[in-house]
C-alpha positions in Angstrom: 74.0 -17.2 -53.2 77.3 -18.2 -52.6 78.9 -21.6 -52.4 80.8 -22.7 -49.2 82.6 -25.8 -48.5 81.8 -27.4 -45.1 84.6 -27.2 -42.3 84.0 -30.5 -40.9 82.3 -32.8 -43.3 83.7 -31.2 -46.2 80.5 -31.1 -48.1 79.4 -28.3 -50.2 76.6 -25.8 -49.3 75.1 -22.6 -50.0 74.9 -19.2 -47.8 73.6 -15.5 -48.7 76.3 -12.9 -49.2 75.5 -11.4 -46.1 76.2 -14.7 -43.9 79.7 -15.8 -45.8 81.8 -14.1 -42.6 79.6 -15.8 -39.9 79.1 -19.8 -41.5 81.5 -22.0 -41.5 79.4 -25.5 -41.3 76.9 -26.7 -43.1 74.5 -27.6 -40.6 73.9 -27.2 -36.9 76.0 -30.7 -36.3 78.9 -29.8 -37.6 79.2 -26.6 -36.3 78.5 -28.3 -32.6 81.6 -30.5 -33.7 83.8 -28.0 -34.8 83.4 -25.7 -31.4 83.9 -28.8 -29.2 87.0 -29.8 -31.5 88.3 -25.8 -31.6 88.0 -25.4 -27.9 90.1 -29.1 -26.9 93.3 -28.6 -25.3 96.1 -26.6 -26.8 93.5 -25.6 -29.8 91.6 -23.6 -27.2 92.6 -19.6 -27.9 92.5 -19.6 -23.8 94.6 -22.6 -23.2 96.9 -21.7 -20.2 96.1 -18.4 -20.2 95.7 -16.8 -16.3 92.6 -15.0 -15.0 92.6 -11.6 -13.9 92.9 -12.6 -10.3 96.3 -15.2 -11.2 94.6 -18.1 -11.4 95.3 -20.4 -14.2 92.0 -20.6 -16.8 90.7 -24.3 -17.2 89.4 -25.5 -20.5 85.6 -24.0 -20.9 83.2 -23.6 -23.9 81.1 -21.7 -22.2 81.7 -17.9 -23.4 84.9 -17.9 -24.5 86.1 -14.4 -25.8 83.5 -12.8 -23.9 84.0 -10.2 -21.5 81.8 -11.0 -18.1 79.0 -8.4 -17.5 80.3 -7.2 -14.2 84.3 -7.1 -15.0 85.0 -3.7 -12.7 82.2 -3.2 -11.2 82.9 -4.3 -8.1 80.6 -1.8 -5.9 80.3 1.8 -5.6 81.0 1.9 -1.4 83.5 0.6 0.1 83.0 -2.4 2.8 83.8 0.5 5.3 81.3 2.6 4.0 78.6 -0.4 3.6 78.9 -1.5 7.4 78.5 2.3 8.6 75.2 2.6 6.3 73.7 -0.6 7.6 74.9 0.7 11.5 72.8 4.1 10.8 70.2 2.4 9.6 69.9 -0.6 12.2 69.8 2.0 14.6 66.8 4.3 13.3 63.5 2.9 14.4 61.9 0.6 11.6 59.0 3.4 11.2 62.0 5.8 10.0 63.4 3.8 7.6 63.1 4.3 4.0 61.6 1.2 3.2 58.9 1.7 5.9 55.4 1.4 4.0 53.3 2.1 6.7 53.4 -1.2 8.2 50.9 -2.9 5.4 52.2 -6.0 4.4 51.0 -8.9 1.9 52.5 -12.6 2.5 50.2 -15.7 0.9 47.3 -13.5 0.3 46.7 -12.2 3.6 47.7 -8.5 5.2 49.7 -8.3 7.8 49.8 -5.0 10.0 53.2 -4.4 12.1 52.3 -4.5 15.6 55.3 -4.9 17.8 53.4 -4.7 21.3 50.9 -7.5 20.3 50.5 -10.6 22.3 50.3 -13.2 19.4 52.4 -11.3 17.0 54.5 -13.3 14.9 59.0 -13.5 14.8 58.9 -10.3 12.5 56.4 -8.4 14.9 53.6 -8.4 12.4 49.7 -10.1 13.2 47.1 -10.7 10.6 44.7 -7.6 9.9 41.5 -9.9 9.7 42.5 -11.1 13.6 43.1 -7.6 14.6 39.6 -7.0 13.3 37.5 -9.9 15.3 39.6 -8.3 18.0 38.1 -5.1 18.0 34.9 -6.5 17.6 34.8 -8.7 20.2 36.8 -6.4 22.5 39.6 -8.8 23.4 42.4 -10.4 22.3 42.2 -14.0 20.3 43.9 -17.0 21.7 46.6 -18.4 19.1 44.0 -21.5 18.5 40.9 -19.9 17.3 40.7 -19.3 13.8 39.2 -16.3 11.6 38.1 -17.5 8.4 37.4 -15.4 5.4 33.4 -16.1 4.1 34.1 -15.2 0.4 37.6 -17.1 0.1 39.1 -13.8 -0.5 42.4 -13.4 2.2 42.6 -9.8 2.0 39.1 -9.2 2.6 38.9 -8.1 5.7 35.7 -7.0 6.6 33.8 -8.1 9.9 30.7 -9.3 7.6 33.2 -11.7 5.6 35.0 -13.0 8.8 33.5 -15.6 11.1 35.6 -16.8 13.9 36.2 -20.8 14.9 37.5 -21.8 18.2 40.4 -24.2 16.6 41.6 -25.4 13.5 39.4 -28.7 13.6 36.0 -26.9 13.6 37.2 -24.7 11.2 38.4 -27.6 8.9 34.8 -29.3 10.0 33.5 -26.7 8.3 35.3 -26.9 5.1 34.8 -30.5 4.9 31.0 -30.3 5.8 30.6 -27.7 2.7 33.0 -30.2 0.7 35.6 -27.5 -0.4 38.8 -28.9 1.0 40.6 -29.3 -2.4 41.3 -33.1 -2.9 38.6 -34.5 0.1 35.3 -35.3 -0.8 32.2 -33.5 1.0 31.8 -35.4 4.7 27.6 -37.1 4.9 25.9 -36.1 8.2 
């Protein structure tokens, strides 16, 4: 061990040979003191110093010596080049694309299929797979206030035998209260 003597307090304190190049305070305090005190005004290595771009550096603690993680590496393309990919791209149909996954998609637990051509699709063209089910079992589209609800609790469970369809959102939440698993309402008597 090897003995220091404190930078700010001046008090006298121990370190491992390994540590004498990196400790300068004796405790966690001090060295908080002595950064804030180092990086004040003209005592900042920074002070006055002009950015890259020609602006004038203000007084920061906050990483001071250190090179940002992105300095020149600004993008590969070009803006040029960035709007042309986007214009190809915008004009390929969505099925073409290469983020195109079949038009399976999971939001809050439920699937959604893409269906453009769908009466009751939603603003990006998609309608939930357990309505498109009742649909096809009841041979007719659903009107946007009848509910499907999932049996089990489980949304992506889509199978006709856990689906059971409610003519609007109060019968359905009749339902919920009647078997008293609306989360925060107690179970309804009747």
């Amino acid at each position: 061990m090897i003995k220091l003597v404190c930078k700010q307090c001046k008090k006298s304190f121990f370190v491992s040979p390994s540590r004498i190049n990196k400790i300068k305070c004796c405790s966690k305090k001090c060295s908080n003191i002595c950064k804030k005190e180092t990086m004040k005004g003209k005592n900042n290595p920074f002070y006055g110093k002009k950015h890259s771009n020609g602006t004038k550096r203000k007084n920061s603690i906050a990483h001071i010596g250190q090179k940002a993680w992105n300095k020149g590496k600004t993008g590969i393309h070009s803006k040029e080049t960035i709007n042309k990919l986007r214009k190809i791209m915008l004009d390929k149909p969505i099925e073409k694309r290469p983020s195109w996954k079949g038009g399976r998609r999971k939001e809050k637990g439920y699937i959604f299929i893409y269906s453009p051509n769908h009466p009751n699709k939603t603003a990006n063209n998609c309608v939930g797979e357990h309505r498109l089910v009742m649909e096809k079992h009841l041979k007719r589209f659903l009107t946007r206030k009848e509910v499907v609800h999932h049996i089990n609790g489980k949304k992506d469970d889509n199978r006709l035998q856990n689906l059971k369809l409610f003519s609007n959102n109060s019968s359905h939440m009749f339902f919920h209260s009647k078997n008293g698993d609306i989360k925060g309402r107690p179970k309804k008597k009747r």
